[in-house]
C-alpha positions as CSV (number, residue, x, y, z in Angstrom):
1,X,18.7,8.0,-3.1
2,X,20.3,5.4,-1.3
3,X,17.7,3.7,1.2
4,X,17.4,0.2,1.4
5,X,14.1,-0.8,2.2
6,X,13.7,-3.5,4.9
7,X,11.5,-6.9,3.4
8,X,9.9,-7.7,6.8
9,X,6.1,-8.7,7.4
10,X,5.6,-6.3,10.2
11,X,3.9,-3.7,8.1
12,X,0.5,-4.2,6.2
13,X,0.5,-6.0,3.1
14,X,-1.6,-8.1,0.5
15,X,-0.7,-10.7,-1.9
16,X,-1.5,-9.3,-6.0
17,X,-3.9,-11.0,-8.2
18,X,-1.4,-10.9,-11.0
19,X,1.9,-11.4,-9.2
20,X,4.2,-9.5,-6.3
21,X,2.9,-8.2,-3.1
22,X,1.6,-4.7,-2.1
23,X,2.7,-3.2,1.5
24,X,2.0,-0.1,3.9
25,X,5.0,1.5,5.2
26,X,5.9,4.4,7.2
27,X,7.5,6.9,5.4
28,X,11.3,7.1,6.8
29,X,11.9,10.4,5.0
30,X,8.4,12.4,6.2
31,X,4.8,12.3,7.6
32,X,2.5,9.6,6.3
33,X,2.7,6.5,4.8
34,X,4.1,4.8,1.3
35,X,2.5,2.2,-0.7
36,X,5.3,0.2,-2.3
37,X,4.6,-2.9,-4.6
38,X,7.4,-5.0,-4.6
39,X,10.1,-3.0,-4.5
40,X,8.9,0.0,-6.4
41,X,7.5,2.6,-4.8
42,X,4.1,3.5,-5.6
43,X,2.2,6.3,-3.5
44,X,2.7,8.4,-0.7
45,X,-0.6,9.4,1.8
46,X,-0.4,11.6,4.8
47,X,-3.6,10.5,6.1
48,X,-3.7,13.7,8.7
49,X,-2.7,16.5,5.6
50,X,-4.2,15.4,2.1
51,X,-2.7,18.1,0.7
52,X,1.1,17.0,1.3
53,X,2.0,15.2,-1.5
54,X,6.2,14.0,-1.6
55,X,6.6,12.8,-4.6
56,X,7.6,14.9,-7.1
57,X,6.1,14.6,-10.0
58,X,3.0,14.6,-7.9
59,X,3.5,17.6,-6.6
60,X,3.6,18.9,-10.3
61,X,0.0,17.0,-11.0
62,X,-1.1,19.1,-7.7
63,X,0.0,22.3,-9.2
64,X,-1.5,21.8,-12.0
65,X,-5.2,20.7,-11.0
66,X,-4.6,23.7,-9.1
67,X,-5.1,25.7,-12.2
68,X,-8.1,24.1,-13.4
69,X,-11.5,26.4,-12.8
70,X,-12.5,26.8,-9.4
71,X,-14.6,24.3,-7.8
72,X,-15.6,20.8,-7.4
73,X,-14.4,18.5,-10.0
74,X,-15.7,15.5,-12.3
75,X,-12.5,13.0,-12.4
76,X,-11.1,10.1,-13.5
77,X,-7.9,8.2,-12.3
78,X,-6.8,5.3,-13.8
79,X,-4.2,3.6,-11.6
80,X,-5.3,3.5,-7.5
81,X,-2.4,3.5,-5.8
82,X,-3.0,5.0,-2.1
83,X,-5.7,7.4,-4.0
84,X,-3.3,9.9,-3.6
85,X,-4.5,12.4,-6.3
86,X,-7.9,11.5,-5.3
87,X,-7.9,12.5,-2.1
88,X,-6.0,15.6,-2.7
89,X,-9.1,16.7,-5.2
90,X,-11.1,15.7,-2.1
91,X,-9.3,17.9,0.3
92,X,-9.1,21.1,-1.7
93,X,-12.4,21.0,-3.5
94,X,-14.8,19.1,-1.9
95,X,-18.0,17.7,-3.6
96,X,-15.8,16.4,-6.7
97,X,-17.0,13.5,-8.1
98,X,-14.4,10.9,-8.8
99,X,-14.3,7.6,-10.7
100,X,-10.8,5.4,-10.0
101,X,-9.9,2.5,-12.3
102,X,-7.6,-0.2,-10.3
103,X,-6.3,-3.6,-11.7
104,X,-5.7,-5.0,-8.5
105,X,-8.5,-5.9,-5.9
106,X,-6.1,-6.8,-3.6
107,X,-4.5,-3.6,-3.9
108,X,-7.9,-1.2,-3.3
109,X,-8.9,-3.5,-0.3
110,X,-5.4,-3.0,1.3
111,X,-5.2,0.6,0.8
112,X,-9.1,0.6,2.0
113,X,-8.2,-1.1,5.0
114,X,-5.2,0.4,6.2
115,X,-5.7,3.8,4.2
116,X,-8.9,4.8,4.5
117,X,-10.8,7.6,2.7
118,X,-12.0,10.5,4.3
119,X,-15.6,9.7,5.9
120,X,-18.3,11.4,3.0
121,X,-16.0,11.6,-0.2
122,X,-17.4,10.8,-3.6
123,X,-14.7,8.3,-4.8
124,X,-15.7,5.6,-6.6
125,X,-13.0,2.5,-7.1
126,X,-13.7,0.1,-9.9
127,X,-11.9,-2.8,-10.2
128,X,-10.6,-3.9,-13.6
129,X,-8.0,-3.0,-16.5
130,X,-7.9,1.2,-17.2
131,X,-9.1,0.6,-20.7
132,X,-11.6,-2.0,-20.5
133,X,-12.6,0.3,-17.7
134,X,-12.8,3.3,-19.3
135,X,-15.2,1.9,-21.7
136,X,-18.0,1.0,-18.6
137,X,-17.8,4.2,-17.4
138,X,-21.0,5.9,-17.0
139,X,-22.4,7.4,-20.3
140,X,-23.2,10.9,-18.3
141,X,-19.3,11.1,-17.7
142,X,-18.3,10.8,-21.1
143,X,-17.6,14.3,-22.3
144,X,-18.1,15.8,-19.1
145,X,-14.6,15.2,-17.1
146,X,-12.4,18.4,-15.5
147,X,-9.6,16.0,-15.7
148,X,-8.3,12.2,-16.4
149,X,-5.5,11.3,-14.9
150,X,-3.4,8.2,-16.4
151,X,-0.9,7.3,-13.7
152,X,-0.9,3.7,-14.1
153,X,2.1,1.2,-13.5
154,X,2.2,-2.6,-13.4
155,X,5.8,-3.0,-11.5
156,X,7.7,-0.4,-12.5
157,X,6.4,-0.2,-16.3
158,X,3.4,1.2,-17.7
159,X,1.4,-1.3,-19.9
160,X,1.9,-0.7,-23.7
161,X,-1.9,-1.2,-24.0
162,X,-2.1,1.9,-22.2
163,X,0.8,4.1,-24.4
164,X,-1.5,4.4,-27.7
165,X,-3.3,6.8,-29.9
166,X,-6.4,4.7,-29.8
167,X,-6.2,4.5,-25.7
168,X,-5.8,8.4,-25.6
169,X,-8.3,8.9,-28.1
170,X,-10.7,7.4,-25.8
171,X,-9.4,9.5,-23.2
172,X,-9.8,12.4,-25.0
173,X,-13.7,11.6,-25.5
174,X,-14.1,11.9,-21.6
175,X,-12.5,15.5,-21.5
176,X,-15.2,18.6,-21.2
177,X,-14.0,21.1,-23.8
178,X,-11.5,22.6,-21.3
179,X,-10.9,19.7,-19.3
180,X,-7.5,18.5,-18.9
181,X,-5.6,15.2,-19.2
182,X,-2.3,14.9,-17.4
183,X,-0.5,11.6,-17.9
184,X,2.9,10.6,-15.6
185,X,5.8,9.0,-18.1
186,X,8.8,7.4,-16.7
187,X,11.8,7.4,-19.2
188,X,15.6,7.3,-18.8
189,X,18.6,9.5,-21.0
190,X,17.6,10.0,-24.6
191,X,14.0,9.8,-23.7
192,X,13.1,8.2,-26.7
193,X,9.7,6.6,-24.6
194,X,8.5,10.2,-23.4
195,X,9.1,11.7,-26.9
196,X,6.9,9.3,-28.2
197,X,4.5,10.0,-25.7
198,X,4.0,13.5,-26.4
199,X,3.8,13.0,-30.2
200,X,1.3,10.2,-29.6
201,X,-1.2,12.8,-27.1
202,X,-0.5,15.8,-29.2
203,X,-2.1,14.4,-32.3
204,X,-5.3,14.1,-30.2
205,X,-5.4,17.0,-27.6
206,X,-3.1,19.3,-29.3
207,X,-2.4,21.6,-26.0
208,X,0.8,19.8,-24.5
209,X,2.7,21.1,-21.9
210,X,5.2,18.5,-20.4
211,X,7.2,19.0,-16.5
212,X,10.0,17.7,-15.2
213,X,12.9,18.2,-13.0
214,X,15.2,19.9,-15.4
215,X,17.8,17.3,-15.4
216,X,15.1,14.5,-16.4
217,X,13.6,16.7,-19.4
218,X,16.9,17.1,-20.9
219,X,17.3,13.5,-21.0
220,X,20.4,13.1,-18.4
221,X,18.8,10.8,-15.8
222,X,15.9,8.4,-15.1
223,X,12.4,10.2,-13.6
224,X,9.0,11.0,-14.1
225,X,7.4,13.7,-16.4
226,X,3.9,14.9,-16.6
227,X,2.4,15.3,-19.9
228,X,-0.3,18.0,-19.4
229,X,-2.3,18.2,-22.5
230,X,-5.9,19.5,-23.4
231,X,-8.1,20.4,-26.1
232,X,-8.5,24.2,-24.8
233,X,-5.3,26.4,-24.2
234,X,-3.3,25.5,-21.4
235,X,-3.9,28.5,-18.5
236,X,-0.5,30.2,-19.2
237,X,-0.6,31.5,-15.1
238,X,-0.1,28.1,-14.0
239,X,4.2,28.5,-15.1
240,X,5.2,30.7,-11.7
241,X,3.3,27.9,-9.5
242,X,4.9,25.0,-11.5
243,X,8.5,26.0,-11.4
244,X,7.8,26.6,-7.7
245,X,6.7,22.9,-6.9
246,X,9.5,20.2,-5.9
247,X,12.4,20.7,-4.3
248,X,13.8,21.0,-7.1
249,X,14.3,23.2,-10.2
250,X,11.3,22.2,-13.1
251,X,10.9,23.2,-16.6
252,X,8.0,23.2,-18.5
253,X,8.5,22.6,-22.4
254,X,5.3,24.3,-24.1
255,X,4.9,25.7,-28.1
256,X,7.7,25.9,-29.9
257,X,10.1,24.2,-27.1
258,X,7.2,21.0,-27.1
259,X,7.0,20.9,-30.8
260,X,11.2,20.5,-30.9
261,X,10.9,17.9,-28.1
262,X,9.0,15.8,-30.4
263,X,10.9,16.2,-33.6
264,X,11.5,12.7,-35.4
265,X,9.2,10.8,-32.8
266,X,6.4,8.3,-34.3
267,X,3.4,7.7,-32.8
268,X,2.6,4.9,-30.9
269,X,-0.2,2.6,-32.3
270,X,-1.5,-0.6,-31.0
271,X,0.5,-2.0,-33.2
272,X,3.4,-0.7,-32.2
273,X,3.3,-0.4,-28.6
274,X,5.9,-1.6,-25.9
275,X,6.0,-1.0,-22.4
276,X,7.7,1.9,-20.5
277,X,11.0,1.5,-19.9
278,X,12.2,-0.5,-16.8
279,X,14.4,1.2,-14.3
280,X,17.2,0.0,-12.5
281,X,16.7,-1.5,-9.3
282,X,18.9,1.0,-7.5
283,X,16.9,4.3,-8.4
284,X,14.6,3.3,-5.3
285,X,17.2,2.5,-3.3
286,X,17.4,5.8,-1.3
């Protein structure tokens, strides 16, 4: 923390359908590149190692689909970014079949361009909002999916179209039987966003597990959490691997510990949705 990112033109960058600007930029801290929409930042790629992923709470989702039964996987992402996720699938199980849901066209075709996919993989990027999205997916998919990924962020703030039981209900009807959703939350101290979450996927895939740097989960500090959840017991091996990702310490609230971190919360309808919260400007100032 404590990077002010320089607003030049130098770097590769595209002009978003609804509002802000997307650009490329060497990443000051490692290998590889970031993609950074306004002044959020959005993905990291190492374009040479697919498998190095910076982020944190990506490197939790990585740990994770590492878990999942061995071999290639049916997918679906909803949010692009740099196809991050994607191409770490790609990487270390090849023949997956993907299936990415991006607002933006602007976005993809930047990323395309200046980030491009490794030469043979099956990703396909379909423009248009993650729901409505969802909804043309091909019918042989539905049911059939390893995993669904719901990583998806307009600015810094997840859409509250995209926080309800109806939307994660129709999530659900993609999964196999033991396939796995893992969605990324951003909430600040108190939490009261994530808890909501959780409550909200748990009445539909019962199997919750939910990471986070330990300081996040408790509610002290702004971050990310990944909601793992799934229809099928979680695989309870995964824990050693989990706590081992990120520089720094995780914790994983499963059973009992999930159940008391959603004590009290409602769950979100379409009714009733808002937005994740926004954070302050200065958390990606590093």
């Amino acid at each position: 923390m404590g990077r002010t990112r320089a607003k030049d033109t130098e770097h590769p960058q595209a002009r978003l359908d609804h509002g802000g600007t997307a650009r490329i930029v060497p990443s000051e801290f490692t290998t590889g590149f970031e993609l950074i929409v306004d002044d959020t930042p959005q993905s990291h790629v190492d374009l040479d190692d697919p498998t190095h992923l910076h982020f944190e709470y990506i490197v939790r989702m990585g740990a994770v689909i590492d878990q999942l039964a061995e071999g290639p996987l049916t997918a679906v992402h909803l949010g692009a970014g740099a196809l991050t996720i994607p191409r770490y699938i790609e990487a270390t199980r090849p023949g997956s079949r993907q299936q990415v849901i991006e607002l933006e066209a602007p976005l993809a075709a930047l990323v395309r361009e200046h980030l491009p996919l490794p030469r043979g993989a099956s990703i396909r990027v379909r423009i248009g909002d993650a729901r409505e999205g969802v909804r043309r997916l091909p019918p042989a998919i539905v049911g059939n999916c390893d995993l669904v990924v719901s990583d998806v962020y307009s600015g810094a703030q997840t859409p509250a179209h995209l926080t309800s039981i109806e939307f994660y209900r129709e999530l659900a009807e993609l999964l196999a039987p033991g396939g796995v959703l893992l969605v990324n939350v951003a909430d600040g101290p108190g939490l009261a966003f994530a808890r909501r979450q959780v409550a909200t996927i748990a009445e539909v895939l019962p199997e919750i597990g939910v990471l986070a740097d330990t300081q996040v989960l408790k509610g002290r500090r702004f971050g990310n959490l990944v909601i793992a959840a799934s229809a099928a017991p979680l695989p309870s091996e995964w824990l050693p691997r989990i706590l081992a990702a990120g520089p720094h310490p995780a914790k994983i609230a499963q059973g009992a510990e999930a159940t008391a971190f959603v004590q009290g919360a409602r769950v979100v309808t379409d009714a009733d949705a808002v937005a994740s919260p926004r954070p302050d400007a200065s958390l990606f100032l590093r």
